[in-house]
GUKE-516468 format. One record per residue (C-alpha): residue in one letter; x, y, z. Coordinates in nm, 4 decimals, padded with zeros to 6 digits. Layout:
   res         px         py         pz
     A          X          Y          Z
...
This chain:
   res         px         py         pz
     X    10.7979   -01.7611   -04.0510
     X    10.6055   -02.0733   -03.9024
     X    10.6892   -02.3283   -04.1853
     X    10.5366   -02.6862   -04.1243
     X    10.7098   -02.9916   -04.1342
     X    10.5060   -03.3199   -04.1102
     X    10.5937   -03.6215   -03.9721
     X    10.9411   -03.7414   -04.0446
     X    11.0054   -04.0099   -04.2932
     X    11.3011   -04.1886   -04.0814
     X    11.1811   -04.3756   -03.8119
     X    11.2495   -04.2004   -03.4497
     X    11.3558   -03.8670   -03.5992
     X    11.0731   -03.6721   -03.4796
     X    11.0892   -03.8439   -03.1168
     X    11.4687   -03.6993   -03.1471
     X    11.3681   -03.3641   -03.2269
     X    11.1396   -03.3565   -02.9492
     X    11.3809   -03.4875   -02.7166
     X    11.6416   -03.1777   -02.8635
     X    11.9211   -03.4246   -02.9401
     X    11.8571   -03.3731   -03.3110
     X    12.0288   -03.0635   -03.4214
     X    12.0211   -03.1178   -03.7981
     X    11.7315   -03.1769   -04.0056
     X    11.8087   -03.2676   -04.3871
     X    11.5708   -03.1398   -04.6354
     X    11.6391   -03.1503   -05.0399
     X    11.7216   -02.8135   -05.1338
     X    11.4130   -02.7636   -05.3283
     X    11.2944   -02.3952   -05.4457
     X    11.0419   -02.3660   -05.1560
     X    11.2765   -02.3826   -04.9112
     X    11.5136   -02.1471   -05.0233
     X    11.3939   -01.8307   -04.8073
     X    11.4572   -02.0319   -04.5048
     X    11.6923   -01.8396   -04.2201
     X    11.8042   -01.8356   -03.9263
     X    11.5354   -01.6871   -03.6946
     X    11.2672   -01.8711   -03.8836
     X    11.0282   -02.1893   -03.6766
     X    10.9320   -02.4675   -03.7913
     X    10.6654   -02.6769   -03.6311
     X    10.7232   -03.0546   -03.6283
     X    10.4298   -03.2991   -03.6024
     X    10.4663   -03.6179   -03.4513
     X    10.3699   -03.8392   -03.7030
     X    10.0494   -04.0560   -03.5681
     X    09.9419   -03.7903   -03.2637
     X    09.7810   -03.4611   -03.2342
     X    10.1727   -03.3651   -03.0811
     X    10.3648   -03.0973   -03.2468
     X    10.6885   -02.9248   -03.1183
     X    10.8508   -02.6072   -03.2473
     X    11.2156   -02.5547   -03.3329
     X    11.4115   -02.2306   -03.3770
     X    11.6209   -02.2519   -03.6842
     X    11.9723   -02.1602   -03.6124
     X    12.1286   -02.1685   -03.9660
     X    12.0902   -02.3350   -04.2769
     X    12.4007   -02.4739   -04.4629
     X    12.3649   -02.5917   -04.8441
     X    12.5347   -02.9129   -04.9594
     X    12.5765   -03.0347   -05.3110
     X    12.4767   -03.3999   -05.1830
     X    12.3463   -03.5961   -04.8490
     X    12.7166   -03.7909   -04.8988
     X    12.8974   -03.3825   -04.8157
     X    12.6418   -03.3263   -04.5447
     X    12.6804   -03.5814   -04.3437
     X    13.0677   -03.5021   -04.3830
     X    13.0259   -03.1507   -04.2658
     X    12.7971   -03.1225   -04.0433
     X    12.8729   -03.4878   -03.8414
     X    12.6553   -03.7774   -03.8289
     X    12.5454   -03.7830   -03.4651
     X    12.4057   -03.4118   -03.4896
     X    12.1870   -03.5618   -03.7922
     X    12.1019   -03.8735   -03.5787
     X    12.3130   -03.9551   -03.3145
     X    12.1992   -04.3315   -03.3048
     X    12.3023   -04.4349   -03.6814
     X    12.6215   -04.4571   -03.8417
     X    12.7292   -04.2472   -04.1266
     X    12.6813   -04.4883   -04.3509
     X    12.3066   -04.6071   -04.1977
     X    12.1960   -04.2447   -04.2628
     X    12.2909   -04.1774   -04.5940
     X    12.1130   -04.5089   -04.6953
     X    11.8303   -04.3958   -04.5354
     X    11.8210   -04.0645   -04.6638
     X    11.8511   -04.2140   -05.0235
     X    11.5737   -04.4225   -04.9565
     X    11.3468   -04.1686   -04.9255
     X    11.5245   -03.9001   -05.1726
     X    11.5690   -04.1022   -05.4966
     X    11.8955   -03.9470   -05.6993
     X    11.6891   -03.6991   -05.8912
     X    11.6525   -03.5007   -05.5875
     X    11.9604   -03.5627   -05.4749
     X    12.0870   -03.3410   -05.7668
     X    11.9145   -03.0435   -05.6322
     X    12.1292   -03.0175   -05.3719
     X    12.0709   -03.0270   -04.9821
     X    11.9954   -02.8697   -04.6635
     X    12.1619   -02.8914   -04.3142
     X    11.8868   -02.7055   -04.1138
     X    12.0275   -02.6462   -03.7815
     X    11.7873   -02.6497   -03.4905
     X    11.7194   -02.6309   -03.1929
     X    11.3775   -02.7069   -02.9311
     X    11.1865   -02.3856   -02.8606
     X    10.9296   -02.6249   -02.6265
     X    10.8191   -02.9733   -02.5208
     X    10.5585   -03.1361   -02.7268
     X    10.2036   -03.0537   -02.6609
     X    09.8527   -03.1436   -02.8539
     X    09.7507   -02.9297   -03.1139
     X    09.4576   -02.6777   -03.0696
């Protein structure tokens, strides 16, 4: 599975994918996302470029909150240059507490390539 995930909402968490020192994306856990394995790739886009890179997923870990994530899976795999405390604000700045309560998603990746222009 090639699932597509456009540019990031948090500021410098594509450029940290691409680099490979984000392991952890954090999705909602929202119904469409709930056939997502291990062995899937998802293809970022880096948000204002014709730059994607591709990401092997490694495992995906449900949460009942962004607070338990964080917890679990460690801030600096998440983002290694925020706090604990930064992230979680900024994650519930973009996720309002209604999606919260779906639950979420520690999607652990890792880079399958460099960036490179779309075709």
């Amino acid at each position: 599975m090639l699932g597509g995930f456009g540019g990031l909402r948090v500021p410098g968490a594509t450029e940290l994918v691409a680099a490979g020192s984000k392991t952890i994306e954090v999705r909602v856990r929202y119904p469409h996302l709930a056939d997502m394995a291990a062995g899937d790739t998802i293809r970022f886009r880096i948000k204002g470029t014709d730059e994607t890179c591709d990401v092997l997923v490694k495992q995906v870990t449900a949460y009942p909150n962004f607070e338990t994530l964080l917890d679990g899976e460690g801030p600096a795999n998440v983002n290694p240059s925020a706090s604990s405390e930064e992230q979680l604000a900024s994650i519930r700045a973009i996720y309002p507490p209604e999606k919260e309560s779906l639950g979420a998603l520690a999607i652990e990746i890792k880079l399958l390539d460099t960036p490179s222009p779309t075709v």
